[in-house]
Backbone as XML, in Angstrom:
<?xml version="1.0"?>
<chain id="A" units="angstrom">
  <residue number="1" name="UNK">
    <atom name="N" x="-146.564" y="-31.025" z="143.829"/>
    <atom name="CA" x="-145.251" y="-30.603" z="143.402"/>
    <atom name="C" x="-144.421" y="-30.268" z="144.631"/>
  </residue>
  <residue number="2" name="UNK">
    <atom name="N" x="-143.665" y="-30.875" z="144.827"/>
    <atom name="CA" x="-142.260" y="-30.435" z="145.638"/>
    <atom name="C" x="-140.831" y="-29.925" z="145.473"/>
  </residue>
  <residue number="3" name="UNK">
    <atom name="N" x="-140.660" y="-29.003" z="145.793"/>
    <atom name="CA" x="-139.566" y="-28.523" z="145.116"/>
    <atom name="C" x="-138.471" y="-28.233" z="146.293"/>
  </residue>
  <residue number="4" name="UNK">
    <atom name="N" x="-137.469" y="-29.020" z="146.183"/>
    <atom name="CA" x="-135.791" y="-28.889" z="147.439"/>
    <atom name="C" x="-134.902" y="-28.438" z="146.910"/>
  </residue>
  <residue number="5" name="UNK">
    <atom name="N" x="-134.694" y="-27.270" z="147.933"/>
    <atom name="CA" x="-133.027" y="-26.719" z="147.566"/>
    <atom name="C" x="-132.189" y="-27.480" z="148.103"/>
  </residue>
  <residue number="6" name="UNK">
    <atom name="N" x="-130.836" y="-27.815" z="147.730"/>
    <atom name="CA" x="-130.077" y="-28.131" z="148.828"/>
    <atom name="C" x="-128.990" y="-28.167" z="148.054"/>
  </residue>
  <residue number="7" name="UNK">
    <atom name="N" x="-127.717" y="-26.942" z="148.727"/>
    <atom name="CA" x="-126.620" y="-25.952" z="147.963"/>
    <atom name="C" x="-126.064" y="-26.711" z="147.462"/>
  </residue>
  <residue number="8" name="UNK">
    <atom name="N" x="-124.749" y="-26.451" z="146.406"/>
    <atom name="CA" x="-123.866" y="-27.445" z="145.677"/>
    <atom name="C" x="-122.364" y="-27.080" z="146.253"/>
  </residue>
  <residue number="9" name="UNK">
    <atom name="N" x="-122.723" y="-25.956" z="147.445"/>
    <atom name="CA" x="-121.634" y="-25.370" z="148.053"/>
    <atom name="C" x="-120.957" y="-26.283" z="149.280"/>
  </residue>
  <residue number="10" name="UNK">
    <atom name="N" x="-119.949" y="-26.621" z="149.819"/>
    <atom name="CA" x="-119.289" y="-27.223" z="150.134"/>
    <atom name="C" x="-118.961" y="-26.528" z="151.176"/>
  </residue>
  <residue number="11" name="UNK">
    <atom name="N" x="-118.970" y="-26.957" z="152.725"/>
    <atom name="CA" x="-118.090" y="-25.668" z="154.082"/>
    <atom name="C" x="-117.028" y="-25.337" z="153.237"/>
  </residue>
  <residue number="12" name="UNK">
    <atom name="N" x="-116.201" y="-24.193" z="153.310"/>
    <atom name="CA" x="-114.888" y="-23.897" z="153.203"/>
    <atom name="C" x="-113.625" y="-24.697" z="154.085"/>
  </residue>
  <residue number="13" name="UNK">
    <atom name="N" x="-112.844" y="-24.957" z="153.435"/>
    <atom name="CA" x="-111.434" y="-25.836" z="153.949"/>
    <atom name="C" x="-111.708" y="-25.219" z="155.358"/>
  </residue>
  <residue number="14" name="UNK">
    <atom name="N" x="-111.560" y="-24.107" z="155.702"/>
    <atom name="CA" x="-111.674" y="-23.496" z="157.228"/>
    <atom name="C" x="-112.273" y="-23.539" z="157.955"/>
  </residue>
  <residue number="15" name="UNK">
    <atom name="N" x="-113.635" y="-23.973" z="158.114"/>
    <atom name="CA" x="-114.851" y="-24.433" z="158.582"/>
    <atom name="C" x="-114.633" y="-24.973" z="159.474"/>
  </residue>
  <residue number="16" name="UNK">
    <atom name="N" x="-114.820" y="-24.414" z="160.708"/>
    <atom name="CA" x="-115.272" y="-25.701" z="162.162"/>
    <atom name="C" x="-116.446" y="-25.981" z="162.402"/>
  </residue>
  <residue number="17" name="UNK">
    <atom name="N" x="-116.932" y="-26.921" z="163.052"/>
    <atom name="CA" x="-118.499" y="-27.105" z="163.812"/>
    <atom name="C" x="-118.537" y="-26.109" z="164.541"/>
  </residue>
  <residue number="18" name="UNK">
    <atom name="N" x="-119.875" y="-25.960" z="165.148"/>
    <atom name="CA" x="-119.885" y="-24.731" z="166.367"/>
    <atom name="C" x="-119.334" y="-25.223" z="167.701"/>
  </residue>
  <residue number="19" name="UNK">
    <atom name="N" x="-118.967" y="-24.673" z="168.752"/>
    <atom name="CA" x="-118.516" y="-24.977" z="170.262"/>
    <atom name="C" x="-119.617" y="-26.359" z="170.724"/>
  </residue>
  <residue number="20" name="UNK">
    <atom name="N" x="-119.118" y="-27.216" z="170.789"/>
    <atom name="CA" x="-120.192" y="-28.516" z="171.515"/>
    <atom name="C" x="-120.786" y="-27.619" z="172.702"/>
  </residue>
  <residue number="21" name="UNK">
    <atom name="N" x="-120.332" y="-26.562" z="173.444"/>
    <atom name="CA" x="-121.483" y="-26.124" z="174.289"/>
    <atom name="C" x="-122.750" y="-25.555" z="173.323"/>
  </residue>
  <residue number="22" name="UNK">
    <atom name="N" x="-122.379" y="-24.726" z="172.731"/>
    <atom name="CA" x="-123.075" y="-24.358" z="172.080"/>
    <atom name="C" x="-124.442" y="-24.801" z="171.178"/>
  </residue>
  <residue number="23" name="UNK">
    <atom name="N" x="-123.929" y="-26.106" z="171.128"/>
    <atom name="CA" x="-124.736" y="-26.867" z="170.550"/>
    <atom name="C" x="-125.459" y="-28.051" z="170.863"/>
  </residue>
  <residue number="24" name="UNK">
    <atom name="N" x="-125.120" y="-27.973" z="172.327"/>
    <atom name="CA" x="-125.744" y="-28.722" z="173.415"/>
    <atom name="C" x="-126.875" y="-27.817" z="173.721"/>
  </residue>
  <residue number="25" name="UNK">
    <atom name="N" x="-126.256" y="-26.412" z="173.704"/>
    <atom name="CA" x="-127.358" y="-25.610" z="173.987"/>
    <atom name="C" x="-128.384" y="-25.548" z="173.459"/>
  </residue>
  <residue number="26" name="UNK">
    <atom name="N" x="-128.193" y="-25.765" z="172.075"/>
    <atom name="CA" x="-129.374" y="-25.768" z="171.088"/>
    <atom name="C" x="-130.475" y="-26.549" z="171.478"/>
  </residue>
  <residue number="27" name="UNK">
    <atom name="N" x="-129.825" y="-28.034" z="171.683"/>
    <atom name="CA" x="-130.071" y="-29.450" z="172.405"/>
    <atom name="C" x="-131.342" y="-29.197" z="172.918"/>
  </residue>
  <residue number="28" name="UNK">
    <atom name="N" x="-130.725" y="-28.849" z="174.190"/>
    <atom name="CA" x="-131.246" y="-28.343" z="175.301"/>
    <atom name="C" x="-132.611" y="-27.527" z="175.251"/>
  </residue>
  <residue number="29" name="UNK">
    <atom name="N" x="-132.360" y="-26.717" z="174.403"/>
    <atom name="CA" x="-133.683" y="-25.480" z="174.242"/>
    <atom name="C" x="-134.310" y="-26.431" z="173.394"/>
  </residue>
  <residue number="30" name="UNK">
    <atom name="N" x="-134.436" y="-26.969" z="172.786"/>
    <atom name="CA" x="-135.331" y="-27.820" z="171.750"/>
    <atom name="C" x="-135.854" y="-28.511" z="172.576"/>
  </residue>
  <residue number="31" name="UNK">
    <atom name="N" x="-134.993" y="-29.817" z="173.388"/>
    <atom name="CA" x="-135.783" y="-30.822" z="174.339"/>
    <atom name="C" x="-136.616" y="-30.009" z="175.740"/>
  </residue>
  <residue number="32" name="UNK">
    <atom name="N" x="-136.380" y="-28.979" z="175.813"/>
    <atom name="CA" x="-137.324" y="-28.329" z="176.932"/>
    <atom name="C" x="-138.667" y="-27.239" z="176.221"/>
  </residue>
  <residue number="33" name="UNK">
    <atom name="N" x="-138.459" y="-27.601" z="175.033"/>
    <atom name="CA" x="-139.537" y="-26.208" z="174.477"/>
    <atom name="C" x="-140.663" y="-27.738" z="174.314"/>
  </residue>
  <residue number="34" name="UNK">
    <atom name="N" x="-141.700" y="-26.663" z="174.165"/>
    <atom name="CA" x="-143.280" y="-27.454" z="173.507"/>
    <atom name="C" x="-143.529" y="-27.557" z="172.148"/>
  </residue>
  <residue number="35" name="UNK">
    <atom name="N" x="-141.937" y="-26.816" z="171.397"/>
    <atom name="CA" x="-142.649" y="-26.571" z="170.311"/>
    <atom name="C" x="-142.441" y="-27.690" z="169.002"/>
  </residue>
  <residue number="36" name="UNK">
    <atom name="N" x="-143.345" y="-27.280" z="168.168"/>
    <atom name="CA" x="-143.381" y="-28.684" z="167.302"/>
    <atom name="C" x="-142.196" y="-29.015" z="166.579"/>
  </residue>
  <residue number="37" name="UNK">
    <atom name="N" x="-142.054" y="-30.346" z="165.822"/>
    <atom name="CA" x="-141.071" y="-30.725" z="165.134"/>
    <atom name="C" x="-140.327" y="-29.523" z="164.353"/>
  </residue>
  <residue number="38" name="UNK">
    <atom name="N" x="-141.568" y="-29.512" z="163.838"/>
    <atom name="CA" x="-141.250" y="-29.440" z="162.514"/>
    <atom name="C" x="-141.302" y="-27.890" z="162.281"/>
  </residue>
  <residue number="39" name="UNK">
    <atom name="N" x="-141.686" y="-26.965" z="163.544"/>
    <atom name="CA" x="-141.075" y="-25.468" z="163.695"/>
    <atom name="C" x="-139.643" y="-25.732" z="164.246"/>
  </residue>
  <residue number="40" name="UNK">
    <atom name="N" x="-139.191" y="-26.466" z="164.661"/>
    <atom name="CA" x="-137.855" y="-26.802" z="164.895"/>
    <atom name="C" x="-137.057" y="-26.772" z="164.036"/>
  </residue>
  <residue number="41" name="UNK">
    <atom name="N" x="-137.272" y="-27.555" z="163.259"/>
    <atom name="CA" x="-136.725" y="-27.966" z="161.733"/>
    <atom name="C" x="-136.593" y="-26.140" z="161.228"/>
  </residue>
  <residue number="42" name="UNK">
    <atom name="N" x="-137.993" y="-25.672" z="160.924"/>
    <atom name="CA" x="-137.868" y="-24.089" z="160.421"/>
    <atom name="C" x="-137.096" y="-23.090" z="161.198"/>
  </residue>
  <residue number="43" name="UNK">
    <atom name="N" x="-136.848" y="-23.485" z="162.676"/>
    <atom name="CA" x="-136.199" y="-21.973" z="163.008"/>
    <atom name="C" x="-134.465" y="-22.643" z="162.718"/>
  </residue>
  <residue number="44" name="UNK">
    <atom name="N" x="-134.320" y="-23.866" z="162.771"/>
    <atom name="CA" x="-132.962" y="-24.104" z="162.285"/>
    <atom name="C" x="-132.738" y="-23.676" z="161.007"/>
  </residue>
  <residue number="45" name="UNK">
    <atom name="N" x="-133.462" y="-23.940" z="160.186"/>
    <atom name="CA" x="-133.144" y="-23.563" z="158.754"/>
    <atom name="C" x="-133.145" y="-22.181" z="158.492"/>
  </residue>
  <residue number="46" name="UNK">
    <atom name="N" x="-134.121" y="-21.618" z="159.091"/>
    <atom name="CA" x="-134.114" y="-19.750" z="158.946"/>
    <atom name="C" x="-132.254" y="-19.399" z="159.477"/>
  </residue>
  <residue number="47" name="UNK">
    <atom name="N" x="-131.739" y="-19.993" z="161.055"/>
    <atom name="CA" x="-130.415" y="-19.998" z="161.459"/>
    <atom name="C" x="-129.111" y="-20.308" z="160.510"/>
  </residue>
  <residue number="48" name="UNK">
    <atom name="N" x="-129.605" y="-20.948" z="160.040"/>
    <atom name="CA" x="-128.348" y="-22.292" z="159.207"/>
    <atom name="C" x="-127.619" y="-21.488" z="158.664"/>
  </residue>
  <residue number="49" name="UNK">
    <atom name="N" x="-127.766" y="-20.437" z="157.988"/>
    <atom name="CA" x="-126.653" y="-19.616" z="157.274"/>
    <atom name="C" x="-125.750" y="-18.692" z="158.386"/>
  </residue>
  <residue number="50" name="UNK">
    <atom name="N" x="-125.821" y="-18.820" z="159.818"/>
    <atom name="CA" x="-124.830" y="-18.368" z="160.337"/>
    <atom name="C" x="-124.110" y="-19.560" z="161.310"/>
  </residue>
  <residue number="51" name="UNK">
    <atom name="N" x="-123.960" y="-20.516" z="160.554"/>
    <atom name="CA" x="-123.307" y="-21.547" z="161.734"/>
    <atom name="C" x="-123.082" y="-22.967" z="160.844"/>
  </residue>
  <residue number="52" name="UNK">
    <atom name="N" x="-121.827" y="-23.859" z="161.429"/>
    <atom name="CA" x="-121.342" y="-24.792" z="160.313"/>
    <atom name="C" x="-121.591" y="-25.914" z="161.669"/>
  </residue>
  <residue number="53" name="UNK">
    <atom name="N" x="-121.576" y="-27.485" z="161.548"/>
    <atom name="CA" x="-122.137" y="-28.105" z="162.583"/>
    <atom name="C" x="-121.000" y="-29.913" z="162.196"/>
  </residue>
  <residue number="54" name="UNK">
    <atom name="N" x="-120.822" y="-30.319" z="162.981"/>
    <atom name="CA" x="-120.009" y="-31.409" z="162.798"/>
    <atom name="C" x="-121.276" y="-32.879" z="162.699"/>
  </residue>
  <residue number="55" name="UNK">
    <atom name="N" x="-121.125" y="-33.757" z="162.124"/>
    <atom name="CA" x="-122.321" y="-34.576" z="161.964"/>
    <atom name="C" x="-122.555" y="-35.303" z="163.427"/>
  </residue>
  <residue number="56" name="UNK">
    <atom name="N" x="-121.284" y="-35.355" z="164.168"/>
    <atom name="CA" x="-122.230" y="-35.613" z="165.493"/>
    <atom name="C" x="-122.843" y="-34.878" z="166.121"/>
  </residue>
  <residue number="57" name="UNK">
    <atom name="N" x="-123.036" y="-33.314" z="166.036"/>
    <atom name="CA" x="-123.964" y="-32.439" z="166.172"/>
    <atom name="C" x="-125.163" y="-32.797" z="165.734"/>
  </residue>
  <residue number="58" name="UNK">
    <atom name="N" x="-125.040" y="-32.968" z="164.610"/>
    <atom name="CA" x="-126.238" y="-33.158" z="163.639"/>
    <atom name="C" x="-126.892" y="-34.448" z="164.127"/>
  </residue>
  <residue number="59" name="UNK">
    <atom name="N" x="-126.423" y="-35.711" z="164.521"/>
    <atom name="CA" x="-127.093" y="-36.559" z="164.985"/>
    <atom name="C" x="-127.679" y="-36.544" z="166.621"/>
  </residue>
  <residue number="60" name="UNK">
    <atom name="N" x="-126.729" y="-35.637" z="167.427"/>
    <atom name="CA" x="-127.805" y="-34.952" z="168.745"/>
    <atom name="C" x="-129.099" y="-34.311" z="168.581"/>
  </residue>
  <residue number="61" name="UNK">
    <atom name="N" x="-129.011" y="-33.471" z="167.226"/>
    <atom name="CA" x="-130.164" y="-33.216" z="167.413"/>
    <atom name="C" x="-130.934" y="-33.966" z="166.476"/>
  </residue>
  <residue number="62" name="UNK">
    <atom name="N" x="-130.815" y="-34.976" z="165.925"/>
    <atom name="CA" x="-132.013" y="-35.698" z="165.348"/>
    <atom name="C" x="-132.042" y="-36.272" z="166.576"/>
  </residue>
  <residue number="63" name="UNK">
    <atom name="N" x="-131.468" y="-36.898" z="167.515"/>
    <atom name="CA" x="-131.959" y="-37.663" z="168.308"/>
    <atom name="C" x="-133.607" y="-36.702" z="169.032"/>
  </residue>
  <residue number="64" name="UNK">
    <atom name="N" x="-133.295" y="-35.978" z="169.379"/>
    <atom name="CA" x="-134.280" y="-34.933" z="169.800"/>
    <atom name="C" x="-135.837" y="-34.806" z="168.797"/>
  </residue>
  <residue number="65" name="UNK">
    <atom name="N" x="-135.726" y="-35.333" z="167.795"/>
    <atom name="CA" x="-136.807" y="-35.390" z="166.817"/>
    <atom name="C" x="-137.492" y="-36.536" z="166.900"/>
  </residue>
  <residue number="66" name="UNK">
    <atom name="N" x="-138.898" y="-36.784" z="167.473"/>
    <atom name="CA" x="-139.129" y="-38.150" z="167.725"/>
    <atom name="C" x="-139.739" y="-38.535" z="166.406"/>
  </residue>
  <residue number="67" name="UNK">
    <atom name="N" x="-139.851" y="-37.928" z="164.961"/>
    <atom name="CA" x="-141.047" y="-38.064" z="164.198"/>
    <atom name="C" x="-139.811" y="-38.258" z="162.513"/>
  </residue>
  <residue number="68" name="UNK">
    <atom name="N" x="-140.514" y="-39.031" z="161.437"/>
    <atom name="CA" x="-139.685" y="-39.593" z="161.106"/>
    <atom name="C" x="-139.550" y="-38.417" z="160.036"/>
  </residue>
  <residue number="69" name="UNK">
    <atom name="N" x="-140.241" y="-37.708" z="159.533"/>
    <atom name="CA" x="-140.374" y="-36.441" z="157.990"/>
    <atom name="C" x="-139.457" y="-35.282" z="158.967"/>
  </residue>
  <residue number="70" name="UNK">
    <atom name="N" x="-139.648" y="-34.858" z="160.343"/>
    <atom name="CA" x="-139.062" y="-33.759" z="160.855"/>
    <atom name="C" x="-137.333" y="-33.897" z="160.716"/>
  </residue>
  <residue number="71" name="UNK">
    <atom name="N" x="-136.733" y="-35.662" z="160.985"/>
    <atom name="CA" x="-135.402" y="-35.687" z="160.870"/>
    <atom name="C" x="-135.255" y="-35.587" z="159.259"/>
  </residue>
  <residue number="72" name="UNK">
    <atom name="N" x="-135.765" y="-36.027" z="158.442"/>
    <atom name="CA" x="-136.031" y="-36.350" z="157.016"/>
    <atom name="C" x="-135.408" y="-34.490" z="156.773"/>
  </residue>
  <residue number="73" name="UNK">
    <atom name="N" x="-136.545" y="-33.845" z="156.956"/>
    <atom name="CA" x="-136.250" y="-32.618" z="156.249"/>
    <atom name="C" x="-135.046" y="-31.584" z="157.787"/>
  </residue>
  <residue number="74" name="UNK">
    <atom name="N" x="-134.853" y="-32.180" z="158.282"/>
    <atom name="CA" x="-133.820" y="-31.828" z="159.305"/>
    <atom name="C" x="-132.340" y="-32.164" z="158.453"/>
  </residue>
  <residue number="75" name="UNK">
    <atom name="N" x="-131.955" y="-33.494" z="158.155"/>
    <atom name="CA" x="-130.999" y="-33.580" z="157.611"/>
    <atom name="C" x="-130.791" y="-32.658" z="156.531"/>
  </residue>
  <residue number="76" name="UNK">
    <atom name="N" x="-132.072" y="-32.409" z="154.736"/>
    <atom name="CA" x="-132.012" y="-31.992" z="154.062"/>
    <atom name="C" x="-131.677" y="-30.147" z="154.279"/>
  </residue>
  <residue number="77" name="UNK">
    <atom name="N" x="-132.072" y="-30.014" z="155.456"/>
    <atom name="CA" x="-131.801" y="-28.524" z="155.920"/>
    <atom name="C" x="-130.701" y="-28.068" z="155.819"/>
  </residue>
  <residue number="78" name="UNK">
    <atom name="N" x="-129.917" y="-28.834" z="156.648"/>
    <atom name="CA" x="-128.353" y="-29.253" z="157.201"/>
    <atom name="C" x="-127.449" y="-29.601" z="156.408"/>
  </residue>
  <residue number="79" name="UNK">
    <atom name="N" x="-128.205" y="-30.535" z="155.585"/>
    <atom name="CA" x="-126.399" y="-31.413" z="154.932"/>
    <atom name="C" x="-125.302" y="-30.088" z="154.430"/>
  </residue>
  <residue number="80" name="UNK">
    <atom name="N" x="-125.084" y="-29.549" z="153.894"/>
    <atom name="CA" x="-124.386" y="-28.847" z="153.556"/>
    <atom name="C" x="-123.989" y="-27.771" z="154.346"/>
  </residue>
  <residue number="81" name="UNK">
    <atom name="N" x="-124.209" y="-27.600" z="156.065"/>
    <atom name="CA" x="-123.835" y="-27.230" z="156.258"/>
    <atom name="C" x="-122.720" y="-27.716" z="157.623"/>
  </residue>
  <residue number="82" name="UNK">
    <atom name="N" x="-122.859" y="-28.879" z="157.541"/>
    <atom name="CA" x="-121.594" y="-30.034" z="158.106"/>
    <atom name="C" x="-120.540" y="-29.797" z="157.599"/>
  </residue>
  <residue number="83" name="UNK">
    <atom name="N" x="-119.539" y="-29.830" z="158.603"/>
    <atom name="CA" x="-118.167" y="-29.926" z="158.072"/>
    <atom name="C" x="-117.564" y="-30.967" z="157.639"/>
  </residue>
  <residue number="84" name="UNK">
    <atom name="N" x="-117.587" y="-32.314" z="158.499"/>
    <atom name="CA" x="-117.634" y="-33.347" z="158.446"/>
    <atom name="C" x="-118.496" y="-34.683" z="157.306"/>
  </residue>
  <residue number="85" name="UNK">
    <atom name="N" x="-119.445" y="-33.813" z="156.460"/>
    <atom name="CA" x="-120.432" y="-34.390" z="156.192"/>
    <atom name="C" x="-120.252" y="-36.133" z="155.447"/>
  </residue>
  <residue number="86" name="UNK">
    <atom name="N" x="-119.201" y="-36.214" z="155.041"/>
    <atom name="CA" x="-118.983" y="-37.890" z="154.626"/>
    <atom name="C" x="-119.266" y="-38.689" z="156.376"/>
  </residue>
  <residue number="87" name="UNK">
    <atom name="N" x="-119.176" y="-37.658" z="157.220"/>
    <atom name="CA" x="-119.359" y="-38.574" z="158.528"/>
    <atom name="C" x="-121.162" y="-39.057" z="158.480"/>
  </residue>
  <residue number="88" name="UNK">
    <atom name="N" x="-121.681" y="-37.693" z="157.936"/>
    <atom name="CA" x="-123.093" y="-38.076" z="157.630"/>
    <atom name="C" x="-123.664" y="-39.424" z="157.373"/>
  </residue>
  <residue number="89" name="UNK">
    <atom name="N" x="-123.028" y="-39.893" z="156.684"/>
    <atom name="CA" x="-123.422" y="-41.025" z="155.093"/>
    <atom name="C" x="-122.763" y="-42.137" z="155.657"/>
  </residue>
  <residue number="90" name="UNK">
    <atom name="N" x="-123.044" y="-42.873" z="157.085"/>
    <atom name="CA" x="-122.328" y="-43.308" z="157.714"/>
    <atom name="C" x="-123.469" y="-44.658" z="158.560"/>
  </residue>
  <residue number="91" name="UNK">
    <atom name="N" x="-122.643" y="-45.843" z="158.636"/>
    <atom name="CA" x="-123.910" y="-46.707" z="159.695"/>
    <atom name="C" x="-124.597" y="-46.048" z="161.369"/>
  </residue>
  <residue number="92" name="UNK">
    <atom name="N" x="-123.517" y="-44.990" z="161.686"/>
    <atom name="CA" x="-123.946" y="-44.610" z="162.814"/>
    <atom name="C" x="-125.038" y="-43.277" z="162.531"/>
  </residue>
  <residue number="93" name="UNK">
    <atom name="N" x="-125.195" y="-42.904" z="161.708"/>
    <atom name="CA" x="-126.305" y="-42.272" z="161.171"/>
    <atom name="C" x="-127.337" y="-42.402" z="159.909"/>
  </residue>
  <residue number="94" name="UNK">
    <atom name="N" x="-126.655" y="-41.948" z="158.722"/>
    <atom name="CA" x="-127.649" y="-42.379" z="157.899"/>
    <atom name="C" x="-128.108" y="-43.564" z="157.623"/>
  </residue>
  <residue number="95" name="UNK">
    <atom name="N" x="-127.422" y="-44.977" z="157.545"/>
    <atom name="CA" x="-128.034" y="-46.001" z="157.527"/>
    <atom name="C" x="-128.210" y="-46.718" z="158.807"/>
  </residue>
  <residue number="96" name="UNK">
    <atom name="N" x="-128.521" y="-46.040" z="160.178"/>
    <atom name="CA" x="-128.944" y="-46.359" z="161.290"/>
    <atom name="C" x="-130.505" y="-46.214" z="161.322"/>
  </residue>
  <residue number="97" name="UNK">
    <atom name="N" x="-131.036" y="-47.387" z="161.314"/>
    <atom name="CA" x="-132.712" y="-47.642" z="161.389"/>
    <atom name="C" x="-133.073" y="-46.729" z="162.458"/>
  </residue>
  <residue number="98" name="UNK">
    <atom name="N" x="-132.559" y="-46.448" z="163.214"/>
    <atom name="CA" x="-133.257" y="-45.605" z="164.649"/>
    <atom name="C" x="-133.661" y="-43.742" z="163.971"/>
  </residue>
  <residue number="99" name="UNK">
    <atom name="N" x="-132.728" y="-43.530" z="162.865"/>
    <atom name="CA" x="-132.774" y="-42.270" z="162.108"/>
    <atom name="C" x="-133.522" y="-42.221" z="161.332"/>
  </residue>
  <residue number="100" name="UNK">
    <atom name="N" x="-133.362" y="-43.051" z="160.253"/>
    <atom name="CA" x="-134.107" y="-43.360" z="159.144"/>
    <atom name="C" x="-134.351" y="-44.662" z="158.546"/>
  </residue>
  <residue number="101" name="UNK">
    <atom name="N" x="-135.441" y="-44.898" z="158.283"/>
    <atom name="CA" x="-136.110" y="-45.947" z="157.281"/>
    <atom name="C" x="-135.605" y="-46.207" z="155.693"/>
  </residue>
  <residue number="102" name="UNK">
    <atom name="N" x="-135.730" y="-47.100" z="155.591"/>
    <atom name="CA" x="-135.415" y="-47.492" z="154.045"/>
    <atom name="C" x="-135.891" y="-46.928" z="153.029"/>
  </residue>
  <residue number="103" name="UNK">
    <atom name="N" x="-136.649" y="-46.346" z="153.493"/>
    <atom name="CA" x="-137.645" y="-45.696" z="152.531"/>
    <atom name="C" x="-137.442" y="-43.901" z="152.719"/>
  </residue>
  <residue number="104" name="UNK">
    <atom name="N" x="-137.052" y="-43.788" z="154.322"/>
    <atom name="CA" x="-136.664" y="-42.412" z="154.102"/>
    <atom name="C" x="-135.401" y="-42.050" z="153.541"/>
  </residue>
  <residue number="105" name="UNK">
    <atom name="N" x="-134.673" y="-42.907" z="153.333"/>
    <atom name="CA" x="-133.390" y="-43.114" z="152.553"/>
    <atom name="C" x="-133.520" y="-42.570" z="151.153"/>
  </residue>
  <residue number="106" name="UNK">
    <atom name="N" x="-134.049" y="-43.398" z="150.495"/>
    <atom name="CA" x="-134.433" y="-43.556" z="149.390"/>
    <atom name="C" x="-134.732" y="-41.903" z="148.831"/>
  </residue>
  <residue number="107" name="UNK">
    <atom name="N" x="-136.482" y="-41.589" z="149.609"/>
    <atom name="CA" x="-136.372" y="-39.858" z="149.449"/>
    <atom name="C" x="-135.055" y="-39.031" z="149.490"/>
  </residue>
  <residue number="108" name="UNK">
    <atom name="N" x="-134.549" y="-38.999" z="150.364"/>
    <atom name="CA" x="-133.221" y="-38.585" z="150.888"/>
    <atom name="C" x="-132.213" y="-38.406" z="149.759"/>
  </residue>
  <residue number="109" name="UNK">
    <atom name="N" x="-131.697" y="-39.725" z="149.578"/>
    <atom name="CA" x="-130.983" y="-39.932" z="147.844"/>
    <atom name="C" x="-131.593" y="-39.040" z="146.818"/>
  </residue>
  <residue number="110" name="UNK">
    <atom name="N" x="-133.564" y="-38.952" z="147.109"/>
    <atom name="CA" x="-133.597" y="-38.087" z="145.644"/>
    <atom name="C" x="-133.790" y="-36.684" z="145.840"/>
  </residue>
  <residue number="111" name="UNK">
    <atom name="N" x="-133.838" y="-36.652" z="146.982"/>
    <atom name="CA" x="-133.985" y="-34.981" z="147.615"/>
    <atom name="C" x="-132.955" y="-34.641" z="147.036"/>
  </residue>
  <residue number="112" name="UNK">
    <atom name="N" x="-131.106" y="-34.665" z="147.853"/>
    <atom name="CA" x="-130.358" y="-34.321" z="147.808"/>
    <atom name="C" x="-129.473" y="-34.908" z="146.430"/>
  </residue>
  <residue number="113" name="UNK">
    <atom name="N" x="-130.127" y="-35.774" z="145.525"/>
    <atom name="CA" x="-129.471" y="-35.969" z="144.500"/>
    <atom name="C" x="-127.732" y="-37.019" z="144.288"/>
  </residue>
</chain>
């Protein structure tokens, strides 16, 4: 049994991404740590409720994810909290093979509904 949240809440009209330094920074501390994917994935998501992210944010740091379930449940973490997020759903990300598979698609669609 698997069970995904993922909000029905929308950024607010006012919503910016965070400072691109800022989120280079993130970058940064991720590509220099040892630590695993997929605690990556968890300390973002524990974060996520204090910070809104533009989808080319969001695709810096999948780039940083070499493993294909860590971007999988990376996006599902995230989507809702993009400002931008129709940028999401886009050839330069979601249907970019280098992100995701056809098949992680597919999950994806039924994760997030």
């Amino acid at each position: 049994l698997e069970l995904d949240y993922a909000s029905n809440l929308l950024p607010p009209a006012q919503a910016q991404g965070m400072e691109d330094t800022r989120a280079q920074a993130v970058a940064d501390a991720f590509a220099q740590s040892g630590i695993q994917d997929m605690r990556k994935v968890r300390a973002l998501k524990f974060l996520s409720t204090r910070f809104w992210i533009t989808a080319a944010q969001l695709r810096s740091w999948l780039i940083l994810l070499p493993t294909w379930e860590a971007r999988e449940e990376l996006l599902v973490v995230l989507w809702k909290r993009v400002v931008d997020y129709t940028n999401v759903v886009d050839r330069a990300l979601f249907y970019n093979s280098k992100f995701f598979r056809e098949g992680d698609r597919a999950r994806l669609f039924h994760r997030l509904g």
